[in-house]
C-alpha positions as CSV (number, residue, x, y, z in Angstrom):
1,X,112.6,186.4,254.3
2,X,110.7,183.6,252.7
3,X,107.4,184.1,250.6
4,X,104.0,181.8,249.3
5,X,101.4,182.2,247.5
6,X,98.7,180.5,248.5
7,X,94.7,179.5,246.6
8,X,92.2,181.8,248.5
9,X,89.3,179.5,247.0
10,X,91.1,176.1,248.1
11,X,93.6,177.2,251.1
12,X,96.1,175.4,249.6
13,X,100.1,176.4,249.5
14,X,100.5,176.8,245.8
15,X,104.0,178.1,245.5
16,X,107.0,178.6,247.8
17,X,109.7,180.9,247.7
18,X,112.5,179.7,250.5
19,X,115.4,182.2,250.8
20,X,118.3,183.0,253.8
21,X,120.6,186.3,253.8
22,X,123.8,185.0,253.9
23,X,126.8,187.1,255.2
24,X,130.5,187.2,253.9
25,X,132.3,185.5,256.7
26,X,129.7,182.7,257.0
27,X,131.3,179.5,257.6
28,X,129.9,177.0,254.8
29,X,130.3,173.8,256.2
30,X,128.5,170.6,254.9
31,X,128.2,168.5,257.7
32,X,125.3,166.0,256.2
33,X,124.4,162.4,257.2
34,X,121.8,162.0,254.4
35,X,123.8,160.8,251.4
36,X,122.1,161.7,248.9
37,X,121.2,165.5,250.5
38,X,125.0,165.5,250.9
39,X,125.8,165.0,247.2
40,X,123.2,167.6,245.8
41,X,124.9,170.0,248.5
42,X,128.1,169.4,247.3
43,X,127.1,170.1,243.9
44,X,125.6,173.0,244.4
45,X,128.7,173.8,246.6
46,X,130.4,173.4,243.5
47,X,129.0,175.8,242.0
48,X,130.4,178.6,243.5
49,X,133.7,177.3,243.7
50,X,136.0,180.1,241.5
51,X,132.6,182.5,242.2
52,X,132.9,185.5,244.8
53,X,129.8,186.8,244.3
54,X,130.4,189.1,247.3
55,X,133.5,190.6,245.7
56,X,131.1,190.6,242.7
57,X,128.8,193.1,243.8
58,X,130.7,194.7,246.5
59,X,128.5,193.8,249.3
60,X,128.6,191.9,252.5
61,X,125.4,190.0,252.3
62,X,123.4,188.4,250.0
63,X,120.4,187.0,249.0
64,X,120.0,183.1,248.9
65,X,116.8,181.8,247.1
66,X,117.5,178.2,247.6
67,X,114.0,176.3,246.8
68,X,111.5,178.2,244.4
69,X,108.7,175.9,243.6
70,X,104.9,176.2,242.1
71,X,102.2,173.8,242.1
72,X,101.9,172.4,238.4
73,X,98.5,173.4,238.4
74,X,99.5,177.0,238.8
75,X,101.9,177.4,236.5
76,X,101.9,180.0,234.2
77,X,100.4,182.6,236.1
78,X,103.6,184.4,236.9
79,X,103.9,183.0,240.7
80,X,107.7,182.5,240.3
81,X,108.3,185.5,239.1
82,X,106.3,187.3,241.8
83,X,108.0,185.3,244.8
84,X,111.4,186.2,243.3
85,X,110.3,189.5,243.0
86,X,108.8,189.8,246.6
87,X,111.5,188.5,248.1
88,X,114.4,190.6,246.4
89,X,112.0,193.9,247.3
90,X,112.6,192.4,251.1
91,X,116.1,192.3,250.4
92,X,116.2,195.8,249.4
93,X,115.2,196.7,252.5
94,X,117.5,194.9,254.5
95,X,120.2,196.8,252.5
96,X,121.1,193.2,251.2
97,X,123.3,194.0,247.9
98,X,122.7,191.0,245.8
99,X,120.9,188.1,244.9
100,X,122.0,184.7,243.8
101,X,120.2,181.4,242.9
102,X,121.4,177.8,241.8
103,X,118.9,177.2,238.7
104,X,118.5,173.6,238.5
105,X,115.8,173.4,235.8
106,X,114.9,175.4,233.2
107,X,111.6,176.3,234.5
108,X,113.8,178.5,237.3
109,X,116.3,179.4,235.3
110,X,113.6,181.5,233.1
111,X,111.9,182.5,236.2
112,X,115.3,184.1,237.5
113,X,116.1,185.5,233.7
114,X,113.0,187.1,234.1
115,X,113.6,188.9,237.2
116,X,117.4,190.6,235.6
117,X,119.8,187.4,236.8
118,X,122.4,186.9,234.6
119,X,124.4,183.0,234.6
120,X,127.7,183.4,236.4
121,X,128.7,179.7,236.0
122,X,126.5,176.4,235.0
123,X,127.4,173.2,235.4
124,X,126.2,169.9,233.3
125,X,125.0,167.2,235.1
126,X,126.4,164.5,233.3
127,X,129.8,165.7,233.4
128,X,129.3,166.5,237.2
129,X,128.6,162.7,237.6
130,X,127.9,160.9,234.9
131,X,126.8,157.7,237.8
132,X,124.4,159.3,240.1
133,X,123.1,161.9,237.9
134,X,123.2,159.5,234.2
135,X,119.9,159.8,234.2
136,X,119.5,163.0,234.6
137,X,120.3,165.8,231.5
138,X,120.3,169.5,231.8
139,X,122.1,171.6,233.3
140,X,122.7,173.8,236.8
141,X,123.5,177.7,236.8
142,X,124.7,179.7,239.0
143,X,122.3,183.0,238.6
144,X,122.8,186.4,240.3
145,X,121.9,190.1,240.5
146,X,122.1,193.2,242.5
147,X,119.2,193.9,244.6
């Protein structure tokens, strides 16, 4: 259930939407080697930590769009917007009742505004961690619709 958009002139990958349908009794486990992909998981883990997005909207599934990404050099063009939008027209049609993001940047987070999410909880990253992420300023939101 994962779209990209790709330059017909150049045949190059331009922009990505990844997502996954997650189900209410998945287990979420974080079982992660890497240490640094094992801290970003946790924080993103975080972020749904008082959330029950599938009590939320009533549903047992929901759509995940965990990497949205477009070439700089595309930007501007609406790609985002159309990935999010081509993928939560797929989830319609898997019945899926919902759609969630973690916004990490505020490049996404407009993208997702864009497409009806609303910010059910953000975190800042400084107060997350202000040693690994003390370089780092912004903030993360949890954003989420019905499909």
């Amino acid at each position: 259930c994962s779209f990209v958009a790709y330059d017909m002139q150049t045949n190059e990958l331009v922009g990505i939407c990844l997502n996954e349908i997650k189900s209410k009794n998945d287990q979420h486990i974080i079982n992660e080697p890497n240490e640094k992909i094992h801290f970003i998981l946790h924080l993103l883990d975080h972020m749904h930590k008082n959330i029950d997005l599938f009590h939320e909207f009533k549903t047992n599934s929901l759509l995940h769009i965990f990497i949205i990404n477009v070439d700089n050099n595309y930007r501007g063009y609406g790609l985002a917007s159309r990935l999010i939008s081509a993928s939560i027209e797929h989830a319609k049609k898997l019945n899926v009742g919902g759609a969630y993001a973690e916004a990490t940047s505020f490049y996404s987070l407009n993208c997702f505004k864009q497409q009806g999410f609303e910010i059910y909880h953000q975190i800042n990253y400084s107060d997350y961690d202000s040693i690994h992420l003390a370089n780092l300023s912004g903030q993360c939101q949890l954003v989420a619709r019905l499909t």
